[in-house]
C-alpha positions as CSV (number, residue, x, y, z in Angstrom):
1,X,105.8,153.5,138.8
2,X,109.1,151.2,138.1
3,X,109.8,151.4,141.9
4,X,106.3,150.1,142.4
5,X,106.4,147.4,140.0
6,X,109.6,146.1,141.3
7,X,108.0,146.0,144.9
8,X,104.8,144.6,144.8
9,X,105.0,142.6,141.3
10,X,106.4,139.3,141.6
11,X,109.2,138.4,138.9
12,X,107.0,135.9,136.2
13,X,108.5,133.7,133.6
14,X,106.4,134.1,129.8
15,X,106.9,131.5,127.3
16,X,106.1,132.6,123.9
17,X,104.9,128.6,122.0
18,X,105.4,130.5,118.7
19,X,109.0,131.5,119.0
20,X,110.6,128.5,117.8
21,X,108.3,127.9,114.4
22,X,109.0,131.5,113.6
23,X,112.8,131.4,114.2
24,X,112.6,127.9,112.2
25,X,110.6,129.7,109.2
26,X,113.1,133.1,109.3
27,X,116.3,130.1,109.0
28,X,114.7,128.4,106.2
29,X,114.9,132.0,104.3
30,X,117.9,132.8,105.1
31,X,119.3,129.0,103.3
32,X,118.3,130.7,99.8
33,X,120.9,133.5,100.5
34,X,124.4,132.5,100.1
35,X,125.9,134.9,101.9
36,X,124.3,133.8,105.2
37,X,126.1,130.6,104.4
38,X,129.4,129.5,105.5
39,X,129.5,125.7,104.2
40,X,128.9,123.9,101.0
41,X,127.8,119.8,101.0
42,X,128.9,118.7,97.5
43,X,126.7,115.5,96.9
44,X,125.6,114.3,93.1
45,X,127.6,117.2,91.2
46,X,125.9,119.4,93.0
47,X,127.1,122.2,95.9
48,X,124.2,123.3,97.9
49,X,124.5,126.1,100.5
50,X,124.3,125.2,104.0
51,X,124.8,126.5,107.6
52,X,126.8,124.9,109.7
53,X,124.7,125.7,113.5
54,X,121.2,124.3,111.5
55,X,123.3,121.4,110.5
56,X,125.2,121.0,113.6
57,X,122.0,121.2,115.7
58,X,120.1,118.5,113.3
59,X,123.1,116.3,113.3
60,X,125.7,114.9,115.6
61,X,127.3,113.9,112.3
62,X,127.8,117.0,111.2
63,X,129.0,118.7,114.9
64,X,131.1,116.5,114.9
65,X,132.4,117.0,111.2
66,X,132.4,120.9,111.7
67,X,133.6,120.6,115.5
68,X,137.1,119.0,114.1
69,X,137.2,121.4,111.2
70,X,137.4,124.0,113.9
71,X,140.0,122.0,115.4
72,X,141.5,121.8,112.5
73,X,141.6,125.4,112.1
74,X,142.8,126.5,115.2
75,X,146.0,124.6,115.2
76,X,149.3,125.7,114.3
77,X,150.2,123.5,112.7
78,X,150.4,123.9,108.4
79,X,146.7,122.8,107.1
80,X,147.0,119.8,104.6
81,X,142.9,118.9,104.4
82,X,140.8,120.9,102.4
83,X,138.4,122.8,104.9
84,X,135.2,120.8,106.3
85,X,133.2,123.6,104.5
86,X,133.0,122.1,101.8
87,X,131.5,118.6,103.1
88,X,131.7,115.5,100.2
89,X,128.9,113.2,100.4
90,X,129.3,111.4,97.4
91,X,130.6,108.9,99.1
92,X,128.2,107.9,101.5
93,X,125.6,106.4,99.2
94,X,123.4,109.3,99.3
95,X,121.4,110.2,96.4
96,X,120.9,113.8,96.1
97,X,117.3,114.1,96.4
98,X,117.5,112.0,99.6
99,X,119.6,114.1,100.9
100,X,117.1,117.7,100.0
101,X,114.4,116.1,101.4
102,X,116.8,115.7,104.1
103,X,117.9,119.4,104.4
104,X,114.0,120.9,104.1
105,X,113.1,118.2,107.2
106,X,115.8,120.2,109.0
107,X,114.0,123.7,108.3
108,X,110.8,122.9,108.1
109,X,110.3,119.5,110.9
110,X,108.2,117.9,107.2
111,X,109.1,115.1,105.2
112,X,107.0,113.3,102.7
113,X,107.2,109.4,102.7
114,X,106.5,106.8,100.5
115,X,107.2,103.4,99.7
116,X,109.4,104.2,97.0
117,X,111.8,106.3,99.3
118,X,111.3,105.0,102.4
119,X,114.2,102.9,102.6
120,X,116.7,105.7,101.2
121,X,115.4,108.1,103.9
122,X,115.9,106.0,106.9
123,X,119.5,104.8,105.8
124,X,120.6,108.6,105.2
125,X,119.1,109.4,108.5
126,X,120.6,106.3,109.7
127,X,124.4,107.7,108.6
128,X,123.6,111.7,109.2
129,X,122.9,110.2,113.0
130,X,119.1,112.5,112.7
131,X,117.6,110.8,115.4
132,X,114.0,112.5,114.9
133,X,114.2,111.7,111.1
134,X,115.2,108.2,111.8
135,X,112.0,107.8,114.7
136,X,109.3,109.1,111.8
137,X,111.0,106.8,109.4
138,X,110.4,103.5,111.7
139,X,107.0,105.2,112.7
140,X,106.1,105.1,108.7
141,X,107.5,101.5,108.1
142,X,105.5,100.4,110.8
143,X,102.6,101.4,108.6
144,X,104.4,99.5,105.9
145,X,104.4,96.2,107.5
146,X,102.6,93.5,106.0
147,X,103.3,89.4,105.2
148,X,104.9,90.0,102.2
149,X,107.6,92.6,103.2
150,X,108.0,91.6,106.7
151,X,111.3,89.8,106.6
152,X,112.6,92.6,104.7
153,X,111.9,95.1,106.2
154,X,112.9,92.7,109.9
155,X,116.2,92.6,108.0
156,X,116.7,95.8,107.3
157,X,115.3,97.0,110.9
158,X,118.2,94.6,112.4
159,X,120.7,96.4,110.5
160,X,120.0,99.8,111.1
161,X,119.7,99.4,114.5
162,X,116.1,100.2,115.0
163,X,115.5,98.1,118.2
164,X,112.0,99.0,119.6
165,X,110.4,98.5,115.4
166,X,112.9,95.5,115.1
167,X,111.3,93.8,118.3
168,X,107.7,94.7,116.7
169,X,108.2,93.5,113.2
170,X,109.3,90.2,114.7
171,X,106.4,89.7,116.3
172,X,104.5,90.6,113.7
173,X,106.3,87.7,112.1
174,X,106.0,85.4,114.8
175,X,101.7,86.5,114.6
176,X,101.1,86.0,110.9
177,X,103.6,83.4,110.5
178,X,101.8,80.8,108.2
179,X,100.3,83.5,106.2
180,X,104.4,85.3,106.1
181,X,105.2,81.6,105.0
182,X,103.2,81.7,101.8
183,X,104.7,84.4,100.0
184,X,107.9,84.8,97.7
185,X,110.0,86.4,100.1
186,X,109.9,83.8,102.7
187,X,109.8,80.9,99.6
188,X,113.2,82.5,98.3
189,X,115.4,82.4,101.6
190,X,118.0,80.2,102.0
191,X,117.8,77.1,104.1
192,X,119.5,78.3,107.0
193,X,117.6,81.3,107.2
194,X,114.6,79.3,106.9
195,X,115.5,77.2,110.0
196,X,115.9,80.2,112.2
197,X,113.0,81.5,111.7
198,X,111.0,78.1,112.4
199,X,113.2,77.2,115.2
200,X,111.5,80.0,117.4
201,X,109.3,78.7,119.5
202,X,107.8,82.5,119.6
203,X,106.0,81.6,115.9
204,X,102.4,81.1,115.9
205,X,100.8,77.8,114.6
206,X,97.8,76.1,115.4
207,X,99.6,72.7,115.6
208,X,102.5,70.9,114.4
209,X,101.3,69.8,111.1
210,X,101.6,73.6,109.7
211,X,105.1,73.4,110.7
212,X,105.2,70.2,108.4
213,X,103.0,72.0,105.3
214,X,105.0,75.1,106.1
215,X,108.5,73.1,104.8
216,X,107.0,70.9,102.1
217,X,106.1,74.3,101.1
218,X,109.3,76.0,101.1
219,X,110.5,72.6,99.4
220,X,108.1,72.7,96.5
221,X,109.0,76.0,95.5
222,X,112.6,74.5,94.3
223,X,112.3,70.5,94.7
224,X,114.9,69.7,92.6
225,X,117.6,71.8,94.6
226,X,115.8,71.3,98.2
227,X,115.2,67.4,98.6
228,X,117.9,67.4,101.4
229,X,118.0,70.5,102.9
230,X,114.2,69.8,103.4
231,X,114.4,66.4,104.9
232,X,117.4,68.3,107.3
233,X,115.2,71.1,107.9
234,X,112.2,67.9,109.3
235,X,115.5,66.7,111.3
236,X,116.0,69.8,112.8
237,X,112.6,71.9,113.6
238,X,109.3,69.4,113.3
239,X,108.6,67.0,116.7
240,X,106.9,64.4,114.6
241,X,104.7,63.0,117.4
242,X,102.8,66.0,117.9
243,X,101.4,65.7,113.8
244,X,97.9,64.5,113.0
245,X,97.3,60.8,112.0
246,X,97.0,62.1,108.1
247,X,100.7,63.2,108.1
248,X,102.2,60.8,106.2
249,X,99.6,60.8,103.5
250,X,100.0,64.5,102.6
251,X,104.4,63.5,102.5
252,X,102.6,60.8,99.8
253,X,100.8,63.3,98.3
254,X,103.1,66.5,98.4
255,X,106.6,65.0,97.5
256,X,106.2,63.6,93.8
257,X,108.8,61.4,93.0
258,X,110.5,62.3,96.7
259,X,107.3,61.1,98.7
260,X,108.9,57.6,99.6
261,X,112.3,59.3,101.2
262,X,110.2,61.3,102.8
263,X,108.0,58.9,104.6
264,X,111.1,57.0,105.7
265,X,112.3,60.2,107.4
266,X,108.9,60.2,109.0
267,X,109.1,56.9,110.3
268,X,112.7,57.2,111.5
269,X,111.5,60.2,113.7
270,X,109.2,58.5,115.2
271,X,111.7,56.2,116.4
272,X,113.8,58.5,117.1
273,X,112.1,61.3,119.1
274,X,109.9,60.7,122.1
275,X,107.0,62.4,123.8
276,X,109.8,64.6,126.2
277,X,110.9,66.1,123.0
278,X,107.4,67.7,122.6
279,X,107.3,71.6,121.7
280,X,104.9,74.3,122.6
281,X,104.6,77.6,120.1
282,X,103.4,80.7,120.6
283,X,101.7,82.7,123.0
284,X,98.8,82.7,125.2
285,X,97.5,86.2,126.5
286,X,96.9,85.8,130.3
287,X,96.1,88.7,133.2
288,X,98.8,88.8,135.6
289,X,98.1,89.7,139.0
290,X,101.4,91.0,141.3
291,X,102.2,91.9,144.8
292,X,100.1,93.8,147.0
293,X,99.0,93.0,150.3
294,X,97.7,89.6,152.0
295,X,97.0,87.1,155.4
296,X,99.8,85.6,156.1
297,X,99.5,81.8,156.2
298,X,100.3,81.3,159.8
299,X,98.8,84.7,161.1
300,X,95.9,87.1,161.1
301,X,98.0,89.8,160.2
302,X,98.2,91.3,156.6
303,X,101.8,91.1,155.2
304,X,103.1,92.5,151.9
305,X,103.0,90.2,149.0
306,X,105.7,89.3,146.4
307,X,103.2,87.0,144.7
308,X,102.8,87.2,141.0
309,X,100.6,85.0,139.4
310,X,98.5,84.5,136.6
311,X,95.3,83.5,134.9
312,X,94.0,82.6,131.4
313,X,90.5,84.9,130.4
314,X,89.0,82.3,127.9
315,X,86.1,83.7,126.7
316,X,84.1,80.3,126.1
317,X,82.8,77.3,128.0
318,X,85.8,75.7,127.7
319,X,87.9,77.4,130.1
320,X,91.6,76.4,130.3
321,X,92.1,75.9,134.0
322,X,88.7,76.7,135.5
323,X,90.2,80.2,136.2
324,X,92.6,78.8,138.6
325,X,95.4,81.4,139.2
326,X,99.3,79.6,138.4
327,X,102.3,80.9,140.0
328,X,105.1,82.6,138.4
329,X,108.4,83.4,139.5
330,X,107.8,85.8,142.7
331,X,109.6,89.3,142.9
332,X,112.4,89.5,144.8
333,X,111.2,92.4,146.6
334,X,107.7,92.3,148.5
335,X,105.7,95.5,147.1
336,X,102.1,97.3,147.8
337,X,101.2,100.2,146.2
338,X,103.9,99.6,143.2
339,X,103.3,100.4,139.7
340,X,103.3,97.4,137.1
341,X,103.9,97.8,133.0
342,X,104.4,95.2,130.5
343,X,106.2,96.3,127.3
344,X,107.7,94.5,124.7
345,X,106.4,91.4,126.0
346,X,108.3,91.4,129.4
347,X,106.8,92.8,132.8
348,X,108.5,95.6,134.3
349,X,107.5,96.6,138.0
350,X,108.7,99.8,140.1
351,X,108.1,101.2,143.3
352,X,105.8,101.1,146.5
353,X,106.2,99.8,149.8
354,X,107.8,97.0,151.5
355,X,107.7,95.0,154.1
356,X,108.9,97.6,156.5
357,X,106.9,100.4,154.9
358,X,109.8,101.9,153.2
359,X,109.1,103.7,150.0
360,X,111.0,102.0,147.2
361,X,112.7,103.7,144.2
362,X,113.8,100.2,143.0
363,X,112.8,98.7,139.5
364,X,112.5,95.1,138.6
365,X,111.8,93.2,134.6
366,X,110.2,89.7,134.4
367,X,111.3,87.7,131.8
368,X,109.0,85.2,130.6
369,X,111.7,83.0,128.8
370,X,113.6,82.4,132.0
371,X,110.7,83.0,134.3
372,X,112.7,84.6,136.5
373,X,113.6,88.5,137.3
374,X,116.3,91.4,137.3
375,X,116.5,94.4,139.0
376,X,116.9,97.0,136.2
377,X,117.9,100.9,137.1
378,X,116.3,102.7,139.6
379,X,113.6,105.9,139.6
380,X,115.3,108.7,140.4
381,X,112.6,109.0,142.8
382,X,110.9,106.6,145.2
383,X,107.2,106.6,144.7
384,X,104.0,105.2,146.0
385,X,100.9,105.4,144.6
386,X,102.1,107.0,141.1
387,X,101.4,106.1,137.5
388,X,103.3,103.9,135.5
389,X,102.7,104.3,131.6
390,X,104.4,102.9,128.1
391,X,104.2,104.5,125.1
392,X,106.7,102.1,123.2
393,X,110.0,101.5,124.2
394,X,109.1,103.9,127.3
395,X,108.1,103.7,130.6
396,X,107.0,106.9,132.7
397,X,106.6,107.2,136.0
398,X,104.8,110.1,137.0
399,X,103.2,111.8,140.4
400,X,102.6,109.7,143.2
401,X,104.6,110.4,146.7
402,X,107.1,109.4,148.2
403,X,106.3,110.1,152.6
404,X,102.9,109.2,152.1
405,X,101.8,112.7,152.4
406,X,102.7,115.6,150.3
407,X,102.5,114.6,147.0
408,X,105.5,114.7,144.1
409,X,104.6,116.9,140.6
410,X,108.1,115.2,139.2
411,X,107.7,112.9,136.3
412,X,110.5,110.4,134.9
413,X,110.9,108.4,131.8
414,X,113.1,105.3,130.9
415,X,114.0,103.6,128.0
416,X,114.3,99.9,128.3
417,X,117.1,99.5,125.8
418,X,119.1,102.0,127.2
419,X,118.1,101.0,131.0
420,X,118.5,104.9,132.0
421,X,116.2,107.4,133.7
422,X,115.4,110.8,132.8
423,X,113.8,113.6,134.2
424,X,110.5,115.5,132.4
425,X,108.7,118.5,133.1
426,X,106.9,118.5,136.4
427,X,102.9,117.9,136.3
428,X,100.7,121.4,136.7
429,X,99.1,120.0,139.9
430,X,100.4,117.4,142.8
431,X,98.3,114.7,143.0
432,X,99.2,110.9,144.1
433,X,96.4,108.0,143.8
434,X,95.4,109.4,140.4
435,X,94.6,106.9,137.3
436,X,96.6,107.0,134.4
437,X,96.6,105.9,130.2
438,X,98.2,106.6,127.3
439,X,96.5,107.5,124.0
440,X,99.0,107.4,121.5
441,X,101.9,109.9,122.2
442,X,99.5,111.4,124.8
443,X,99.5,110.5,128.5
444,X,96.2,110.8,130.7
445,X,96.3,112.0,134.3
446,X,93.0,111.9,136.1
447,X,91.6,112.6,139.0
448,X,93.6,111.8,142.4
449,X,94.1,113.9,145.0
450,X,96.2,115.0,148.2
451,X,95.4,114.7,151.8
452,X,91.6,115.7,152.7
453,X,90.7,116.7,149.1
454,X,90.2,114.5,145.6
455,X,90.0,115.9,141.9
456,X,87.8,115.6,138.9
457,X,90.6,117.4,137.0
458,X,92.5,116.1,133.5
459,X,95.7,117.1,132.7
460,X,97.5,115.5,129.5
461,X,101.0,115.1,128.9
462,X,102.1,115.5,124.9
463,X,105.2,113.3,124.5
464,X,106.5,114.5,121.3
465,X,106.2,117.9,122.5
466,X,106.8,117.6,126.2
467,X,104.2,120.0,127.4
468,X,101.0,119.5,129.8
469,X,97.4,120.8,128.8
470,X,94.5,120.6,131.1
471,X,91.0,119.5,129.2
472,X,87.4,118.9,130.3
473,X,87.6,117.6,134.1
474,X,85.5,114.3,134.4
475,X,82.0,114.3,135.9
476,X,83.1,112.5,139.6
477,X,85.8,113.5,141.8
478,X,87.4,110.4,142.4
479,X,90.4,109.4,144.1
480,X,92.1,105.7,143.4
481,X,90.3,104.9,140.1
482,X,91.5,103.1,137.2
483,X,91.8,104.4,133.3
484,X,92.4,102.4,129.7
485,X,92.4,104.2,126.5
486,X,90.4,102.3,123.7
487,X,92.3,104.4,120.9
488,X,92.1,108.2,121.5
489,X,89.2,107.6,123.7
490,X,89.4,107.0,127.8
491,X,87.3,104.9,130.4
492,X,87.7,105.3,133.6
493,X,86.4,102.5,136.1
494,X,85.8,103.2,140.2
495,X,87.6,105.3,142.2
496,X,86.5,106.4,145.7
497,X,84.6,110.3,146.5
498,X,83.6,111.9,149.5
499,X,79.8,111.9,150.1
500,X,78.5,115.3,149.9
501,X,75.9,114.9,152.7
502,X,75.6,115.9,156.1
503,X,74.4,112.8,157.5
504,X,77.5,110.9,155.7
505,X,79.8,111.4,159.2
506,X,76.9,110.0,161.1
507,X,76.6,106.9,159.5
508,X,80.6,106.0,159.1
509,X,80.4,105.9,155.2
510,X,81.6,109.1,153.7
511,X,83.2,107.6,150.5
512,X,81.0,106.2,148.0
513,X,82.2,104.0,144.8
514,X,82.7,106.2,141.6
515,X,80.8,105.0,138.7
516,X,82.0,104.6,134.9
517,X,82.7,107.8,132.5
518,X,83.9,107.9,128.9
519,X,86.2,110.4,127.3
520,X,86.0,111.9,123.9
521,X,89.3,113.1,122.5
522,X,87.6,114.8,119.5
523,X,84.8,116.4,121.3
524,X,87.0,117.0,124.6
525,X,83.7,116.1,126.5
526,X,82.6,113.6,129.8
527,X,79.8,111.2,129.7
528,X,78.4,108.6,131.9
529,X,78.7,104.6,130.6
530,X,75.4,103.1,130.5
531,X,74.0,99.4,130.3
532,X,71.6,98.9,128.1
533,X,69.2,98.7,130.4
534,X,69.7,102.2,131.1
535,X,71.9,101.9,134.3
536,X,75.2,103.6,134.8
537,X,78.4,101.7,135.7
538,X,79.5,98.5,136.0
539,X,76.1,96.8,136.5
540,X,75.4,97.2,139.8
541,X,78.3,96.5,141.4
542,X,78.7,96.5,145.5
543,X,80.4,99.5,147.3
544,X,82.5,96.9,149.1
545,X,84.3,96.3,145.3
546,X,88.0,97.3,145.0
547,X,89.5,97.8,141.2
548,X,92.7,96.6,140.6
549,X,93.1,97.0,136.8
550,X,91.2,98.0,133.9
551,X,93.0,96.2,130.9
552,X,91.9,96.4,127.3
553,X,92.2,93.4,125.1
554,X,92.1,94.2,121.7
555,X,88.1,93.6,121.8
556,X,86.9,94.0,125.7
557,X,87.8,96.0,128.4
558,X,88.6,93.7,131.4
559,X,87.9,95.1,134.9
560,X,90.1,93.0,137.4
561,X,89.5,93.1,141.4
562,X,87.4,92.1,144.2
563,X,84.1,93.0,142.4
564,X,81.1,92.5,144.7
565,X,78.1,91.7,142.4
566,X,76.0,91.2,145.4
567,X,75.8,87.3,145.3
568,X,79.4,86.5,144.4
569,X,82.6,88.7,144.5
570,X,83.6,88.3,141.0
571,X,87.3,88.8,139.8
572,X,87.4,89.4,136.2
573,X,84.3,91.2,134.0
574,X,84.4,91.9,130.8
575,X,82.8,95.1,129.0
576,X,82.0,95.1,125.4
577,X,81.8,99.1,124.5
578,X,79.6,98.3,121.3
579,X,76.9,96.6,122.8
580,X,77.3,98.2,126.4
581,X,76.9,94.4,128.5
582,X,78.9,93.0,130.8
583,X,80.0,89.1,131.2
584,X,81.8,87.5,133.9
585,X,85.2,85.6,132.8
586,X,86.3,85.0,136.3
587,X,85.4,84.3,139.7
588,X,88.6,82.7,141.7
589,X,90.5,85.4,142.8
590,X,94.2,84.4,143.3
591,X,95.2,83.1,146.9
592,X,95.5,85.4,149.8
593,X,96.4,88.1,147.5
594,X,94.6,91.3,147.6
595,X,95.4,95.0,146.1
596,X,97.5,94.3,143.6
597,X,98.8,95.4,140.3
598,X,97.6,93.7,136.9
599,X,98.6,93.7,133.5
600,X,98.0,91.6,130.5
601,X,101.2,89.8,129.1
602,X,102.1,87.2,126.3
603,X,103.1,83.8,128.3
604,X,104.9,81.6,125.9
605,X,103.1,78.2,125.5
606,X,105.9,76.5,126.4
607,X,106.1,77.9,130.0
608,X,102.4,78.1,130.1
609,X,102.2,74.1,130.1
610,X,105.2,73.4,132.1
611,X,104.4,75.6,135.6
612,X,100.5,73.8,134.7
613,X,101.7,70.8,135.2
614,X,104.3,71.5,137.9
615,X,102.0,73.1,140.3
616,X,99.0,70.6,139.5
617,X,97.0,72.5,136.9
618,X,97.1,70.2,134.4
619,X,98.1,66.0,134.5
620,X,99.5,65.6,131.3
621,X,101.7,68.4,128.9
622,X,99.4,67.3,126.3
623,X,95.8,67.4,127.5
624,X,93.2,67.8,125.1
625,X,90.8,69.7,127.1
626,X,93.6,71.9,128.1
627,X,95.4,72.7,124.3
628,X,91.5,73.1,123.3
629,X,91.1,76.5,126.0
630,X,95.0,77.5,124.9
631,X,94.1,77.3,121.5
632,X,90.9,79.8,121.6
């Protein structure tokens, strides 16, 4: 029987998902018997019973700590230091029921937090270098984060090195500004703290006189120790000639017994500063649209694009620039079939083919301060036709190919702070032209296909756990679609399937336009999208239509391509999901410029106005008409 085993059974790896809980559980018994012990941490008067491979695994402080005690041990020479067994934490600044909570996260992967220990919890896990500990700490303040804490906690962020929560509390800063303005924590800060935070032109206002309200504040809170540093701080941060007419009243009114130095501080800026010295703030949310294929000017050929513009969807009559796409800064490598990602609030782009048709592995970020871009680490792969995802500070690339036949299973991650590429566990199935999104920790593949066959399968990537799952396949095979989650729920827009019907290869059309499905996390169930009038998809668009993008907004879902309502191609639709309509936002499509990638990205102001008026857009830095659409 063995001898027949060995022959015909093929050798088969098992992988038992409950092995490591168990073994967890069995160590956490084991800490409540001192002889399977062999260290001590003395913290608070207290000496609790540790081992040193828990604690070693948990914490590079402690290998690191026990690692030289060995070293320690081992040498010849005469031992002066009491052994690293006995670990003193005393003086770290760890209380001792920090550091228990600590020690049962270690055995048991569960913490409680609150408010009241938050901050103790992430500084010990902070010092202890727990990496995991210190991720659901930032996870939890981010839950925390509201205009009365917010510098706080954007202090404390800065100084524990927390750079992906540091970078979101600032913008939640820069967001709810006026309202972060109005509370004691922002009153109380010196005047040189003050100015840094209004000298960011990242804070959002709707106009200059809050910047002006916003330091008569500050100065009313202490007027008789402020007068000057107030009057420096108008010096320094306010461009006078963008206030209202009723400026210099409210100085009159606001500043008491101060309101006539005041207003001859207003009037000297007025002499002083001029219309160049003009200041945009904040952001404007526009749809970028970048590389892909196009005619070239001279030619009726189609050449590979490095274009990358954008647009402005202003959902109301006043449209900023009658949907008129505006250059940015092109990439420095022409690309079709790339991948495109905006995290942070900076663009990164990977991938695709070039102008020679070679498949790139290259990697490129767009910074929107400069206007200009970098080439940033490569994919350990090159890829074409793969998916591109962020989940936070992390970008993965996943499937696609890379000879434009047999498709790759491999999957990558980077981390833009680090700017360094990692391998993950391989996808179940190889599929390249698939549609891709990311529902929390959780990452969507679906549908795609390889040569001569598409899918309606789902697989799911956790993460946090770094395992795949398969759930509910969709309703339509589809190859080429496009996916947004809307929390833990998925659309999925187009796509291309084979027509199952004989007289199909007759006519020449064997693919037919997918239509619109909806996915249910918490049922793990497939339905159709439906207008209200009872039709399915995207309201009756053509079969001629290409999908470049489905975005999500905050409040619509934006479709983005060469949509063929019949009478017009239209460029950008928006869906509202509660009331199941449709709207068109935009017609133009951008220049000779077809198949790209799209993303949505936060376009300072400031840039915003100045390529506008560069390129024609706009005739003056301040037109009404155009601050009115910005504005909106």
């Amino acid at each position: 029987m063995a001898e027949l085993l060995t022959n015909e059974e093929p050798n088969k790896k098992f992988f038992y998902h409950e092995h490591a809980a168990k073994l967890l559980k069995c160590l956490n018994e084991t800490r409540e018997r001192p002889n399977l012990c062999d260290a001590t941490v003395t913290i608070g008067g207290s000496r609790i019973p540790v081992q040193k491979n828990v604690l070693s695994a948990a914490s590079h402080y402690f290998r690191a700590l026990f690692d030289y005690d060995d070293h320690i041990a081992n040498s010849t020479e005469e031992r002066s230091e009491p052994s690293v067994s006995d670990v003193h934490l005393d003086h770290m600044g760890i209380e001792e029921s920090t550091f228990r909570s600590i020690l049962d996260f270690i055995y048991t992967s569960e913490v409680k937090l609150t408010p009241n220990n938050i901050q103790d919890m992430l500084q010990a896990a902070d010092q202890l270098l727990l990496s995991d500990l210190k991720d659901i700490c930032c996870e939890y303040l981010d839950t925390c984060i509201n205009a009365q804490n917010c510098i706080g906690i954007l202090d404390f962020t800065s100084q524990l090195s927390c750079a992906w929560w540091h970078l979101k509390v600032s913008q939640f800063v820069d967001a709810h500004f006026r309202e972060v303005t109005q509370y004691d924590e922002f009153l109380r800060l010196d005047a040189g703290r003050v100015e840094k935070l209004m000298s960011r032109t990242t804070v959002e206002v709707k106009n200059e006189d809050d910047i002006l309200d916003i330091i008569l504040h500050w100065y009313r809170f202490d007027p008789a120790s402020r007068k000057n540093q107030a009057m420096d701080l108008m010096r320094r941060v306010l461009f006078v000639h963008q206030l209202s007419s009723n400026a210099q009243t409210r100085l009159t009114e606001l500043c008491g017994v101060d309101a006539q130095d005041f207003s001859d501080l207003y009037a000297e800026l007025q002499d002083k500063q001029t219309l160049a010295t003009s200041v945009h703030r904040g952001f404007t949310q526009v749809i970028v649209a970048c590389g892909g294929e196009g005619a070239c000017r001279d030619k009726d050929e189609v050449e590979v694009k490095d274009y990358v513009r954008f647009v402005v969807p202003v959902k109301s009559k006043h449209s900023i620039n009658n949907n008129l796409w505006v250059d940015l800064a092109p990439m420095s490598v022409p690309r079709t079939g790339h991948a495109l990602v905006e995290v942070g609030g900076y663009m990164y782009v990977a991938g695709g083919r070039d102008s020679n048709c070679r498949i790139l592995n290259s990697c490129e970020k767009y910074d929107p301060f400069k206007n200009c871009w970098t080439q940033v680490a490569p994919m350990n792969h090159a890829r074409v036709g793969f998916g591109f995802v962020a989940i936070e500070n992390h970008i993965y690339a996943i499937g696609g190919s890379n000879d434009m036949t047999d498709p790759l299973l491999s999957m990558e991650v980077y981390d833009v702070f680090t700017n360094k590429w990692k391998a993950l566990p391989d996808m179940n199935m190889k599929r390249a032209w698939a549609c891709y999104a990311a529902a929390g920790p959780k990452i969507f593949v679906l549908g795609g296909g390889i040569i001569g066959k598409f899918y309606e399968s789902v697989e799911v990537f956790d993460t946090r756990s770094l395992t795949w799952y398969v759930v509910s396949p969709m309703r339509e095979r589809r190859c080429d679609a496009r996916a947004v989650a809307v929390g833990n729920d998925i659309y999925v827009f187009g796509g291309f399937r084979r027509i199952e019907c004989p007289s199909a290869a007759h006519t020449g059309h064997s693919l037919k336009l997918c239509g619109t499905e909806f996915y249910s996390e918490k049922n793990d169930y497939w339905m159709p999208v439906q207008m209200r009038s009872g039709a399915h998809g995207m309201c009756t668009v053509g079969e001629n239509s290409h999908i470049a993008g489905v975005l999500f907004d905050g409040e619509d879902i934006l479709v983005v391509g060469e949509l063929d309502m019949g009478r017009e191609v239209q460029t950008v639709r928006s869906f509202n999901r509660h009331t199941n309509t449709w709207e068109c936002l935009i017609i133009h499509k951008p220049d000779q410029q077809t198949r790209y990638q799209c993303c949505l990205l936060p376009l300072p102001k400031s840039l915003l106005y100045k390529l506008m008026q560069d390129q024609g857009k706009i005739h003056s830095i301040n037109d009404d008409s155009v601050a009115e659409g910005v504005m909106e």
